[in-house]
C-alpha positions, 0 to 999 in steps of 0.5 A, spaced: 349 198 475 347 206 474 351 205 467 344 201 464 339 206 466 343 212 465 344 208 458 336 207 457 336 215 458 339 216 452 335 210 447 329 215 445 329 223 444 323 227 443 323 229 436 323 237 438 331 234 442 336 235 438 344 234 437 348 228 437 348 222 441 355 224 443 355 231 445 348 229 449 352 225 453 358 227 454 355 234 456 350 230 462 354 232 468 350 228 472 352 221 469 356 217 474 358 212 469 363 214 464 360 217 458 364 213 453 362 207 456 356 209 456 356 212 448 359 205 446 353 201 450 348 205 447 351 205 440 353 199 440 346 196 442 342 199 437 346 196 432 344 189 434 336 191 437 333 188 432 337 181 433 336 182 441 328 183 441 327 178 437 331 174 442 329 177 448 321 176 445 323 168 443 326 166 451 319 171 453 324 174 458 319 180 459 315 175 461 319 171 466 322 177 469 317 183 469 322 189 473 325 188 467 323 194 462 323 193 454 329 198 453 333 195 459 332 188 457 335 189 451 342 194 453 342 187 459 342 181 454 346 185 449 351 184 454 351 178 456 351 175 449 356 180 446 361 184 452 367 180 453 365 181 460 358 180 461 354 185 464 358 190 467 354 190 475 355 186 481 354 179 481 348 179 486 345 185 484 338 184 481 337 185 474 343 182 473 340 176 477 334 176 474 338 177 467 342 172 468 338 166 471 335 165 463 342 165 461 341 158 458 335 160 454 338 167 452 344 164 449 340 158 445 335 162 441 341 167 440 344 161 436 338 158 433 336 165 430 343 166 428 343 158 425 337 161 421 340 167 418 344 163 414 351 164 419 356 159 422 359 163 426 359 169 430 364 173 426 359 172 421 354 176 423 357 180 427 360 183 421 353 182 417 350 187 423 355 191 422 355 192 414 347 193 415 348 199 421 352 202 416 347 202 411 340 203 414 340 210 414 338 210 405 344 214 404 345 215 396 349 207 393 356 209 395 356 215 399 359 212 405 365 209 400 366 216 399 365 219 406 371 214 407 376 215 402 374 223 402 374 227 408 370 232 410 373 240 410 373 244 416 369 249 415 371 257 418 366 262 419 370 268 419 367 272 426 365 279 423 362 281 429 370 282 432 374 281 425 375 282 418 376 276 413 383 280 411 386 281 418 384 273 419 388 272 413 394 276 415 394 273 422 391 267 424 392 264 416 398 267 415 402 262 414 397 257 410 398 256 402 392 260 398 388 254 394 383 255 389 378 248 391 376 244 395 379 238 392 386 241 394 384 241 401 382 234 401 388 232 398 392 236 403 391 230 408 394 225 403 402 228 403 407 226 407 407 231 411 400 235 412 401 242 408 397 248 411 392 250 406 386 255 407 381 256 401 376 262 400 369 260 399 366 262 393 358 262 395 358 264 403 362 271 404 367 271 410 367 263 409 374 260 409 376 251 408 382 248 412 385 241 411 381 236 416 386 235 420 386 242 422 387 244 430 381 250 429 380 249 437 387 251 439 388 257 435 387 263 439 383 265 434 378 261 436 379 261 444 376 269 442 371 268 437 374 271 432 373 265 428 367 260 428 367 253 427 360 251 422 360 247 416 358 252 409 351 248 409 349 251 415 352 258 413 346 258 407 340 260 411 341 266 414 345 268 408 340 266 404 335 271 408 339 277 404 338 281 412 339 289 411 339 295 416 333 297 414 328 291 416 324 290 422 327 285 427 329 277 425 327 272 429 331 266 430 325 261 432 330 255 433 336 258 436 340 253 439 347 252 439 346 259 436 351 258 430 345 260 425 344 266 431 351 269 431 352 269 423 345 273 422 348 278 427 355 279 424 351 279 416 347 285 420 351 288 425 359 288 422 365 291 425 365 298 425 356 299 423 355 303 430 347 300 429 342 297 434 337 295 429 335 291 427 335 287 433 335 278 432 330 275 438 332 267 439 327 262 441 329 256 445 325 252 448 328 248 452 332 252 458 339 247 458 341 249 451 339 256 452 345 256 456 349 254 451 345 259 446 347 264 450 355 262 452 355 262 444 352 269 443 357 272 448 363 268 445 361 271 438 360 278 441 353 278 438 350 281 447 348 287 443 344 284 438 341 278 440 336 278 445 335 271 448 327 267 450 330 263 454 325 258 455 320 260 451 316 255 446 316 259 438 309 256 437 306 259 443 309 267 441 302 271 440 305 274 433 300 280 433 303 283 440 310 286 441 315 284 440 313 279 435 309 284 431 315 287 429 319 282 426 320 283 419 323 276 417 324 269 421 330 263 420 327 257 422 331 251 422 327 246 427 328 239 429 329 234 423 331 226 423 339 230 422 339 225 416 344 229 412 350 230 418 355 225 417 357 221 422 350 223 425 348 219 431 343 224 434 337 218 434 340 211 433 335 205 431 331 201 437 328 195 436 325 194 443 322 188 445 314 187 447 312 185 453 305 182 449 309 179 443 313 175 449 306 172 452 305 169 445 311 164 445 308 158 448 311 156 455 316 151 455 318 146 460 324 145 463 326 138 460 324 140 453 328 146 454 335 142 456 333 138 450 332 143 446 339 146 449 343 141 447 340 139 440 341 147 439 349 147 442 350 140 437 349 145 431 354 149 433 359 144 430 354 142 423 357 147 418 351 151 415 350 153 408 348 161 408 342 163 405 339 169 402 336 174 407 329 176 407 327 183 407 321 182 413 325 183 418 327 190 417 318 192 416 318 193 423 325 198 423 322 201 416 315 202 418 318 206 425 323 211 421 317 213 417 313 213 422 318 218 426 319 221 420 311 223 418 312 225 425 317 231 424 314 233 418 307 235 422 311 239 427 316 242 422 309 245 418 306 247 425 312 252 425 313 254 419 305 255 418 306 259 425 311 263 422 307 265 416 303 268 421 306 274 424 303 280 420 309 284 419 313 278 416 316 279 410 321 273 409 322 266 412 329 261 411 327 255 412 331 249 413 334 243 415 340 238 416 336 233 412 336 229 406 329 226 405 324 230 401 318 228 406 321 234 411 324 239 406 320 240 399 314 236 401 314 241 408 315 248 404 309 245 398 304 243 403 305 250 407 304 253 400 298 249 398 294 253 406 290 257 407 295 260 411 300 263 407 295 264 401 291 268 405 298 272 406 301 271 400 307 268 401 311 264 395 318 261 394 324 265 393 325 264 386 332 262 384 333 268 379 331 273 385 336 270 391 343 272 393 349 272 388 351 266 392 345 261 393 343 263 386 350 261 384 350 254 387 349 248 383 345 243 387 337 245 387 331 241 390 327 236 387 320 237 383 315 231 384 313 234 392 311 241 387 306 237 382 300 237 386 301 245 388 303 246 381 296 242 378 301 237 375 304 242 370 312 239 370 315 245 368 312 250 374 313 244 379 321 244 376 321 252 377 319 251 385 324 246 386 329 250 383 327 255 388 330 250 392 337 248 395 340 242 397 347 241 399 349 233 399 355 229 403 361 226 401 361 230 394 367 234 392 363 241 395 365 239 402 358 239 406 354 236 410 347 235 407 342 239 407 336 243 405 334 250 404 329 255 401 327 262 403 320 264 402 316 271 401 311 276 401 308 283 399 307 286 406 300 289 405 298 283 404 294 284 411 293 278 416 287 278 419 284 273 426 277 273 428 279 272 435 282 277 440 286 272 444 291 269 441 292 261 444 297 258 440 298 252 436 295 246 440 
């Protein structure tokens, strides 16, 4: 019975937790279920939540039977209605028992609101559910039609740390065909027999494409940290910082897995440089990921550069103290919705059931119940006419997205203000792997209009003023979160958004999407605190 509560675990995520739904779950070694059963409970539950709650709130199980909990009622109902086994626990065992007393009236109001949906039959919803899963995320008309028909590249950092572009083209790609796009390497998969094709980025240095049927983890290469798999997008905020020897230390406030982490060390810190400094400290709050942190740190070769906080919460670093006083440029990339990952499943939707919305259905009695059962099962057998499908249902799935979203927006300005205020700071990269604005340009326009940072000078990177090859890329930011800081004045609204960098998934560049912009200030515009004490953000 362990697999319901284990599954229940992974059903909500603090906003600050990040990383797919699968890898959490198959990196939780003390799961006693087996990890894909578990990974197919959950995944397959959020798809049909929202029927569920309803269901669960008609038959006011969470009434009748109060050792059950919203989120457990729903992965136990799932399974009786859905598995082709039922619930996957012993018989006697008493949330089953609990679960399947009400079976009766579980299964009849799952076929009224299937009858009032407009379906006859179970296939029918099923691949209503289906198609809806699959549209819930207000990804662009005829994005997942491209995810499906164009595969996504797998992108190779070429490790500096310990390699050269050259030496990997020479060894590891040595028997891979040269090609001048992206396309070619997507169109590689459609030959008869798979052809070895490599591609050279012309935007991110020391960036290689290969086929998306590449084997990168077999390669020894890898196995030595001489190449790392990280998608091109994720490769934009570090080099987008445009990191020199002669700066201060870098702060990677975020810094789990370590991806971004290890690139800014290999942009500094190259082969042969014989430099201790700069030196990059990264924060990681949560001590479970610092381990991954650090195993990929040591992978890249990147211990002598990297200093890792394991532990430690970047909102509660005293910037005016060493060694944060000494940072001259920080990379944040905080927790975000993750909306722009494809195949992203970090936070799946949960309509879970009330307990008090159960209370208000009206107690029936058993003999209204029989008859009402068979009225139900006689329906089965009446062909129904589909009906359109109101939108209502969904207000509640919506209104807690947004309400989610508004949340992550609030902690991604709390960091980015908190990076504002280290006094020797003189860059910020700040960006997300998502593609709604409420967490990208509606979090850099809100932190420009702060006392903070117009306190401190700080302002956006214009394009013009940005590294060859962000300058170059063609994808820019979005305008209307820039007028109220700009007083309504398009053209200098549409600056800012140029500013800005966007990549976008299933397009013919090959990325995940994303979202970047760097900011920047004059140093000796000072920053002053009242107090002695540093307390941190509440």
């Amino acid at each position: 019975m362990s697999l319901y509560y284990e599954a229940e675990c992974f059903i909500s995520t603090p906003i600050y937790h990040s990383g797919s739904l699968k890898n959490r779950i198959f990196s939780t070694n003390s799961l006693k279920s087996s990890p894909t059963q578990v990974f197919a409970l959950v995944s397959q539950t959020s798809k049909w939540s929202s029927i569920i709650k309803e269901v669960v709130e008609k038959s006011q199980l969470l009434v009748r039977e109060r050792k059950l909990s919203p989120s457990l009622s729903i992965l136990l109902v799932h399974d009786l209605l859905l598995a082709k086994k039922g619930i996957a626990a012993p018989t006697a065992h008493p949330l089953r028992l609990a679960t399947e007393r009400h079976k009766a009236r579980l299964h009849a109001e799952f076929t009224k609101l299937r009858i009032r949906k407009g379906f006859s039959s179970l296939d029918g919803l099923r691949a209503h559910v289906n198609q809806t899963a699959e549209e819930r995320e207000d990804f662009p008309q005829n994005t997942l039609v491209e995810l499906r028909e164009r595969a996504h590249p797998r992108w190779v950092r070429i490790n500096i740390l310990k390699t050269s572009l050259e030496e990997q083209l020479a060894t590891t790609f040595a028997d891979y065909r040269d090609v001048d796009s992206i396309d070619e390497i997507l169109n590689a998969r459609l030959k008869s027999s798979i052809e070895r094709v490599v591609h050279v980025d012309k935007h991110i240095p020391n960036l290689v494409a290969l086929a998306p049927s590449a084997e990168v983890s077999a390669l020894p290469a890898y196995r030595q940290g001489l190449i790392i798999l990280q998608d091109k997008a994720s490769c934009f905020p570090a080099y987008l910082l445009d990191p020199v020897p002669n700066d201060g230390d870098y702060l990677d406030a975020c810094a789990a897995p370590g991806n971004k982490t290890t690139h800014l060390a290999a942009v500094l810190h190259p082969r042969g440089s014989h430099r201790e400094q700069p030196r990059i400290w990264a924060c990681e709050r949560d001590n479970t990921r610092a381990v991954v942190l650090q195993k990929m740190v040591t992978t890249a070769g990147a211990n002598d550069h990297v200093t890792i906080q394991a532990g430690q919460d970047f909102l509660k670093t005293n910037p005016m103290i060493d060694p944060w006083r000494k940072i001259s440029a920080l990379l944040l990339d905080p927790s975000c919705s993750g909306s722009g990952i494809i195949g992203r499943d970090e936070l799946l939707p949960f309509d879970l059931p009330s307990r008090e919305s159960s209370a208000t259905q009206p107690l029936r009695s058993k003999k209204r119940k029989r008859q009402n059962l068979a009225a139900t099962e006689n329906i089965n057998s009446i062909e129904t006419k589909k009906v359109e499908t109101i939108n209502s249902e969904h207000e509640d799935n919506d209104e807690q997205s947004e309400a989610r979203l508004a949340a992550l927006s609030r902690f991604q300005i709390k960091l980015l203000l908190h990076a504002m205020t280290f006094p020797n700071a003189r860059k910020i990269s700040y960006s997300t792997c998502s593609i709604h604005v409420v967490e990208n340009e509606a979090v850099v326009s809100s932190v420009l209009q702060s006392d903070v940072a117009k306190s401190a000078g700080w302002r956006l990177l214009l394009r013009e003023e940005q590294v060859a090859g962000m300058r170059d890329w063609p994808i820019r930011g979005q305008a209307d979160p820039f007028r109220v800081l700009t007083h309504g004045k398009r053209t200098l609204a549409e600056r800012l958004a140029e500013a800005c960098i966007r990549c976008n998934m299933g397009t013919r560049e090959g990325t995940q999407g994303f979202f970047v912009a760097a900011l920047t200030r004059d140093v000796t515009t000072s920053i002053s605190y009242e107090d002695d004490e540093w307390e941190g953000f509440d």
